[in-house]
FIDREN-883350 format. One record per residue (C-alpha): residue number from 1; residue in one letter; chain; x, y, z. Coordinates in pm, 1 decimal. Layout:
N
R    nr   rest   kette          u          v          w
R   NUM      a       A          X          Y          Z
...
END
This chain:
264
R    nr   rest   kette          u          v          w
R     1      x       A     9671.9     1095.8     7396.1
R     2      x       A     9910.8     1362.2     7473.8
R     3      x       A    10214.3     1194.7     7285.0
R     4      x       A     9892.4     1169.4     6995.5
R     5      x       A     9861.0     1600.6     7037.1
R     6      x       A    10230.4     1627.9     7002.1
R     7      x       A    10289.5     1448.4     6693.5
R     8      x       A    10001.8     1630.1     6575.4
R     9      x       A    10135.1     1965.5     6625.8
R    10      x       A    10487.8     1828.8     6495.5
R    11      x       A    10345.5     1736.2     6159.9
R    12      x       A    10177.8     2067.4     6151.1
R    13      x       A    10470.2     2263.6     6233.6
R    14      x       A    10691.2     2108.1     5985.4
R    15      x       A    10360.5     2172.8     5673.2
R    16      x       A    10363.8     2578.2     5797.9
R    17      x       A    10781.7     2523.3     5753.9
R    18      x       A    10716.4     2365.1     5422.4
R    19      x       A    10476.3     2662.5     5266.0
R    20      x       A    10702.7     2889.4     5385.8
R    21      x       A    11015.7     2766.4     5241.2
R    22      x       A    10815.1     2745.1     4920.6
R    23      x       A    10639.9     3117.6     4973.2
R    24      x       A    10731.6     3367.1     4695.0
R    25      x       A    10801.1     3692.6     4814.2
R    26      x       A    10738.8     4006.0     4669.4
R    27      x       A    11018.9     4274.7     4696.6
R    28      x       A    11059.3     4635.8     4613.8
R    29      x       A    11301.8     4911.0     4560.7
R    30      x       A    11372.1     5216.8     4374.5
R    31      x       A    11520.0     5210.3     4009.9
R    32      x       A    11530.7     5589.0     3830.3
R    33      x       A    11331.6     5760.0     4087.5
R    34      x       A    11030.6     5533.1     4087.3
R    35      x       A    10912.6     5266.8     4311.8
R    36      x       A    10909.6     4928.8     4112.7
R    37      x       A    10790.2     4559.6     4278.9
R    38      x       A    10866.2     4237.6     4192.8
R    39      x       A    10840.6     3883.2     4270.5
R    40      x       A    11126.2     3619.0     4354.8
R    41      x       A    11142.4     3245.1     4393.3
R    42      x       A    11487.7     3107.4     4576.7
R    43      x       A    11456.8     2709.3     4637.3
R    44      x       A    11526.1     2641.2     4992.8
R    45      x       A    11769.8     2408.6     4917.6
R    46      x       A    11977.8     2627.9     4764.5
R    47      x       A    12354.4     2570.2     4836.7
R    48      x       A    12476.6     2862.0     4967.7
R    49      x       A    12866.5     2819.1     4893.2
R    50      x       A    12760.1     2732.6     4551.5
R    51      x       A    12665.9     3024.7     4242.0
R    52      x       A    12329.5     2916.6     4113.7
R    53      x       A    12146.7     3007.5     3783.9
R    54      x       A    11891.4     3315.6     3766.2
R    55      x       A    11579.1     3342.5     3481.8
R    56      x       A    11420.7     3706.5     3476.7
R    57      x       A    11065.1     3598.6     3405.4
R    58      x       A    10857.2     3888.9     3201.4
R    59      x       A    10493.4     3853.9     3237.9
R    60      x       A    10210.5     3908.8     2960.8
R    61      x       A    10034.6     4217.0     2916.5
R    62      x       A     9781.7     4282.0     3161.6
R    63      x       A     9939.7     3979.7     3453.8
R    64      x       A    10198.2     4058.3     3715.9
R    65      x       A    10559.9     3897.9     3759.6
R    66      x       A    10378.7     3591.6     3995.4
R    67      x       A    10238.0     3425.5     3728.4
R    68      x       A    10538.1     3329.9     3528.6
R    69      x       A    10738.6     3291.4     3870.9
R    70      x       A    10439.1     3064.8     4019.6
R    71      x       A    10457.8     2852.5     3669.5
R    72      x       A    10842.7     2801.1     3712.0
R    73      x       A    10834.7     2737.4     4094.9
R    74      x       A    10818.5     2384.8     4096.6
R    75      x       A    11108.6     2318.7     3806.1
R    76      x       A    11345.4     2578.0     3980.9
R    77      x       A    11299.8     2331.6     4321.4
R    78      x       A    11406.7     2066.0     4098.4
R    79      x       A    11717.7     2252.6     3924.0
R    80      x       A    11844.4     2510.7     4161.5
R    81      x       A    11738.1     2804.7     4005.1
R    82      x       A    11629.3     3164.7     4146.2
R    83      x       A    11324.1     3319.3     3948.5
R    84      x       A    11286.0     3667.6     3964.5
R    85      x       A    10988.2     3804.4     3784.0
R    86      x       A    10938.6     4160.0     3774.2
R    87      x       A    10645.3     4375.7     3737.9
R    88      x       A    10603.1     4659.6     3418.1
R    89      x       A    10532.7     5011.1     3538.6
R    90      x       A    10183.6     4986.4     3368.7
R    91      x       A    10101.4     4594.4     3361.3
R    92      x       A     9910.6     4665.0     3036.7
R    93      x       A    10238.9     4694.6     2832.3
R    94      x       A    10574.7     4682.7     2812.7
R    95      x       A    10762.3     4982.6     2788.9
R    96      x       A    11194.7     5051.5     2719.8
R    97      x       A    11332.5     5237.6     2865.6
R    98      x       A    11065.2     5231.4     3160.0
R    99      x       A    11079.2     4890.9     3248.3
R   100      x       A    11463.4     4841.3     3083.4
R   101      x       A    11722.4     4760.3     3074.5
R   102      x       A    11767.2     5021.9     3400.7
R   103      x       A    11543.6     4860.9     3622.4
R   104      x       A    11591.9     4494.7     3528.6
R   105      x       A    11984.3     4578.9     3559.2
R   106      x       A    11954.9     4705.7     3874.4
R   107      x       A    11704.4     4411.8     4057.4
R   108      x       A    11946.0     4153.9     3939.2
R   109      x       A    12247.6     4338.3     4078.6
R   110      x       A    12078.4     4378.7     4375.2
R   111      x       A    12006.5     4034.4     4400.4
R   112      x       A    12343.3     3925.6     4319.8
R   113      x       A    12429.0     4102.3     4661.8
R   114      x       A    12134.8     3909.1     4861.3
R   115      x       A    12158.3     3578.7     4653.1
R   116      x       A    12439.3     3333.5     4550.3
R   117      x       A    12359.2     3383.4     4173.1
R   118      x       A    12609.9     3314.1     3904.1
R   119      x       A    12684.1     3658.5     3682.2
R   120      x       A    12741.3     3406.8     3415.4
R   121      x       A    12421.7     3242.5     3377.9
R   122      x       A    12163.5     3484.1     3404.1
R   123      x       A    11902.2     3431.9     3155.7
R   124      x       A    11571.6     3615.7     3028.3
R   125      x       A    11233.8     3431.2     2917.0
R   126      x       A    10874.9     3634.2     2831.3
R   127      x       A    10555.2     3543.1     2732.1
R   128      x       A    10339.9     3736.8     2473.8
R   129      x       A    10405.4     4161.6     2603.2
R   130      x       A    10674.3     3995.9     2784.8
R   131      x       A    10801.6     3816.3     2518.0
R   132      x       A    10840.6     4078.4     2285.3
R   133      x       A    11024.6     4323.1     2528.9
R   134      x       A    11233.8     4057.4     2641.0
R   135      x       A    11371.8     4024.3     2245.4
R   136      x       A    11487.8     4376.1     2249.7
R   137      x       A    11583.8     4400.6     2627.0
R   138      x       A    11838.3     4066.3     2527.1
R   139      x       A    11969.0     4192.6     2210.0
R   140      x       A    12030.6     4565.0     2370.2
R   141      x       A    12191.1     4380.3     2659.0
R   142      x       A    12388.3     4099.4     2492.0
R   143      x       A    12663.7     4072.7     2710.8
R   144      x       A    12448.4     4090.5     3026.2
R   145      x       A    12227.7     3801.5     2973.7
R   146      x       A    12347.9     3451.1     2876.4
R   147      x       A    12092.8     3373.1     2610.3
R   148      x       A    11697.9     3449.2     2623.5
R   149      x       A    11379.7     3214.6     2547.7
R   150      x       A    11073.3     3383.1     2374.2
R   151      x       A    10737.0     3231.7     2425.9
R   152      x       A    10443.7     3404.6     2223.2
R   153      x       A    10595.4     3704.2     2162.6
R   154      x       A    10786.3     3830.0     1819.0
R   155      x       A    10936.5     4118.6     1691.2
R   156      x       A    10880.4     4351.7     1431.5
R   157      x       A    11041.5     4274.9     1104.0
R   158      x       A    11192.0     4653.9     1050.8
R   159      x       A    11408.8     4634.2     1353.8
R   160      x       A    11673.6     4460.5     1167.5
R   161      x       A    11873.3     4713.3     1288.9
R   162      x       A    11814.7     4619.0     1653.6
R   163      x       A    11983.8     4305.2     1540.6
R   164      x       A    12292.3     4427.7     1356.7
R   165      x       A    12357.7     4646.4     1716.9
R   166      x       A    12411.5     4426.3     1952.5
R   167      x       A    12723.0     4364.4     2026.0
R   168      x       A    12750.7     3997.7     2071.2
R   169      x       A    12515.9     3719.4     1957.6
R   170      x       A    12252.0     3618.6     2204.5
R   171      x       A    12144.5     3327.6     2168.5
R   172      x       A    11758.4     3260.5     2144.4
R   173      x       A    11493.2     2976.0     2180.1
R   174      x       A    11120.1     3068.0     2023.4
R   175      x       A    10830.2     2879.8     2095.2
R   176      x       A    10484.0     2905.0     1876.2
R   177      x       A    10177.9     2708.4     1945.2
R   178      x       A    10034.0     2603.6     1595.6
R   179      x       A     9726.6     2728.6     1702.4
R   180      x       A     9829.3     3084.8     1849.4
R   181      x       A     9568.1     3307.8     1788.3
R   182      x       A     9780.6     3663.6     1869.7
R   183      x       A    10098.6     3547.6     1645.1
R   184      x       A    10124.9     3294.3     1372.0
R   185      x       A    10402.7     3065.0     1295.3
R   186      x       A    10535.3     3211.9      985.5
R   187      x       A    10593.4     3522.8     1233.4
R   188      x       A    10800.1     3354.2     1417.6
R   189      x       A    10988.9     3159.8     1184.5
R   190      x       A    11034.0     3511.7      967.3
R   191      x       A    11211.7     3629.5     1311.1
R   192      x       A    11429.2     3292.0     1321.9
R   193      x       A    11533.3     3402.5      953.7
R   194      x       A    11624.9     3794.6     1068.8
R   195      x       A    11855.0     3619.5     1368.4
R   196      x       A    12008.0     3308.1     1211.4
R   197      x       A    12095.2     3550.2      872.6
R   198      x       A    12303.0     3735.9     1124.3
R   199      x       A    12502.7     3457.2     1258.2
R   200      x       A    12268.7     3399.8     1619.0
R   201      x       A    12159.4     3070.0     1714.5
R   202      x       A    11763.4     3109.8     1713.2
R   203      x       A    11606.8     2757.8     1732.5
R   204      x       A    11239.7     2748.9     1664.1
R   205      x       A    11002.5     2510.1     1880.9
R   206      x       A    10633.1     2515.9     1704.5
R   207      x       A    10430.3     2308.4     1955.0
R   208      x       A    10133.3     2109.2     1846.3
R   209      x       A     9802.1     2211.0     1893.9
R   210      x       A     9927.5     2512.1     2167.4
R   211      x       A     9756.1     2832.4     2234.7
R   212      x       A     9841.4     3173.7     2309.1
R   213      x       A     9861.6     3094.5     2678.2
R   214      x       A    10165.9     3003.0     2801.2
R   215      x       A    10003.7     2843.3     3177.8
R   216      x       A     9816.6     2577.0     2982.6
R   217      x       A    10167.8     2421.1     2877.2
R   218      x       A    10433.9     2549.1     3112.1
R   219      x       A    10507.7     2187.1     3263.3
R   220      x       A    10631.1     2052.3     2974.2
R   221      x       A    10784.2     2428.8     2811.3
R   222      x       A    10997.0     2501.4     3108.9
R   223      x       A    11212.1     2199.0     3107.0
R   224      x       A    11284.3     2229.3     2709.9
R   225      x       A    11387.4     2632.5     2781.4
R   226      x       A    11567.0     2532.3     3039.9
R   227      x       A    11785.4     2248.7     2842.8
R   228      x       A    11870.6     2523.7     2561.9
R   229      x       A    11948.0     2783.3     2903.9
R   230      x       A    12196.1     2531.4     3025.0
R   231      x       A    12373.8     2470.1     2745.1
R   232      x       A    12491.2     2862.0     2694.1
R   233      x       A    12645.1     3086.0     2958.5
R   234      x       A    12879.4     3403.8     2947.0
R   235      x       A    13236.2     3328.5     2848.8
R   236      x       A    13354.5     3718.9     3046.0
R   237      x       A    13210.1     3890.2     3333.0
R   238      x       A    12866.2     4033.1     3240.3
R   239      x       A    12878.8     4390.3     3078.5
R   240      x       A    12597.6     4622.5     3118.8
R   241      x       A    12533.9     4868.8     2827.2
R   242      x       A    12412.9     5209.9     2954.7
R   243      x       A    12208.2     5441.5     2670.5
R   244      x       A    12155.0     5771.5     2635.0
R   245      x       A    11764.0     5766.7     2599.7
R   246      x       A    11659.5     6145.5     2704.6
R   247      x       A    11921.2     6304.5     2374.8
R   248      x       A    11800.9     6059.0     2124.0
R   249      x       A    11488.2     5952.7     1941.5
R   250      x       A    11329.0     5626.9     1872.3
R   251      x       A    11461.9     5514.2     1506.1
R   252      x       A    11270.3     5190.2     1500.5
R   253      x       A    10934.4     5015.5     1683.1
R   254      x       A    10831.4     5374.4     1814.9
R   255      x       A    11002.2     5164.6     2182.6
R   256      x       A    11338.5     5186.5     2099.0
R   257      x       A    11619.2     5457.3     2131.1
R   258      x       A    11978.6     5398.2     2061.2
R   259      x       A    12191.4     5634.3     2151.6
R   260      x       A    12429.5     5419.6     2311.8
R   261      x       A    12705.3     5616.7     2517.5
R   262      x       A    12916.0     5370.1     2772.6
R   263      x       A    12925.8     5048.9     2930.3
R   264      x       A    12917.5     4941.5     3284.2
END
């Protein structure tokens, strides 16, 4: 009976181990004076000599950063990827420069210091608010992130100039449902046009029958963003690009300001 009790407790032990190993933590710190959270996912089996690949996950308006990092938890175990998801300043919307490229500069520094992630393949995917910022935040930081994905989310066809300013070409994977109700197809394959026309590898994934919500097909998203990810990292050492925000005004998107002044 006692030998019973013990395995008992054994089996249980080794479950609590399990869910821990699995838990996603949320962390904070201070970026530009202001407290900012996020959430981060590090697979347990994570070699430790070895650099591994980060995605910055950028939740939809009105969510927080564990949704996307819940809905890429169990791929990441599979790859060997960190997801870091980080929350917006007012989870309604989006805002640059509030929630970037500052902030989401300085939480993947820092966890380049805590994490064995590879400066080379650090990559940026949003859904719907997300999405949208994310398409700025990688062409404004094109030599910090190694390519971006875009699900639900599309920019607005003015900011050509966004495009002609970033210094090198990002390369980008869109995905549509065909029955989006928030952005239609021809949206998104009018911002394929503005990218490709420039000379940036934009491939265009219109799924069947797909919603708005990104959750409903994640499973079966994440490994196709993942196979384009893979396939594209930094050729250098990642270059931050530092603007000048408070001497300038926005020229395009009423989100924007250039005003670009050094790197770092």
């Amino acid at each position: 009976m006692k030998k019973v009790i013990w395995l008992l407790l054994l089996v249980i032990i080794a479950a609590a181990g399990t869910i821990h190993a699995n838990e996603i933590r949320k962390e904070t710190m201070v970026s530009q004076r202001k407290n900012r959270s996020y959430y981060l996912y590090a697979p347990p089996n994570l070699d430790p000599s070895a650099l591994h690949p980060m995605i910055v996950v950028l939740h939809g308006s009105g969510d927080s950063g564990m949704m996307p990092v819940k809905r890429w938890r169990d791929y990441a175990n599979q790859q060997g990827i960190l997801i870091a998801g980080p929350n917006a300043l007012d989870r309604q919307a989006w805002r640059i420069p509030d929630d970037g490229p500052e902030f989401i500069y300085e939480m993947v520094e820092s966890l380049k210091k805590k994490h064995p992630v590879d400066p080379q393949r650090v990559y940026l995917f949003g859904h719907s608010g997300g999405a949208t910022v994310a398409t700025y935040l990688a062409l404004l930081q094109s030599e910090y992130f190694a390519a971006a994905a875009i699900h639900a989310g599309v920019m607005n066809p003015e900011d050509g100039p966004v495009i002609d300013r970033a210094r090198r070409r990002i390369p980008f994977s869109l995905f549509i449902g065909t029955r989006d109700t928030l952005f239609s197809v021809d949206e998104l394959r009018q911002m394929r046009s503005m990218l490709t026309s420039r000379g940036f590898v934009a491939e265009l994934n219109e799924i069947k029958g797909h919603g708005h919500e990104y959750g409903d097909r994640s499973a079966e998203i994440n490994p196709m963003i993942w196979d384009f990810f893979r396939r594209h990292r930094l050729e250098g050492a990642p270059v931050h690009q530092i603007y000048n925000w408070d001497k300038v005004k926005p020229v395009v998107s009423e989100i924007l300001f250039m005003g670009e002044v050094e790197k770092k």
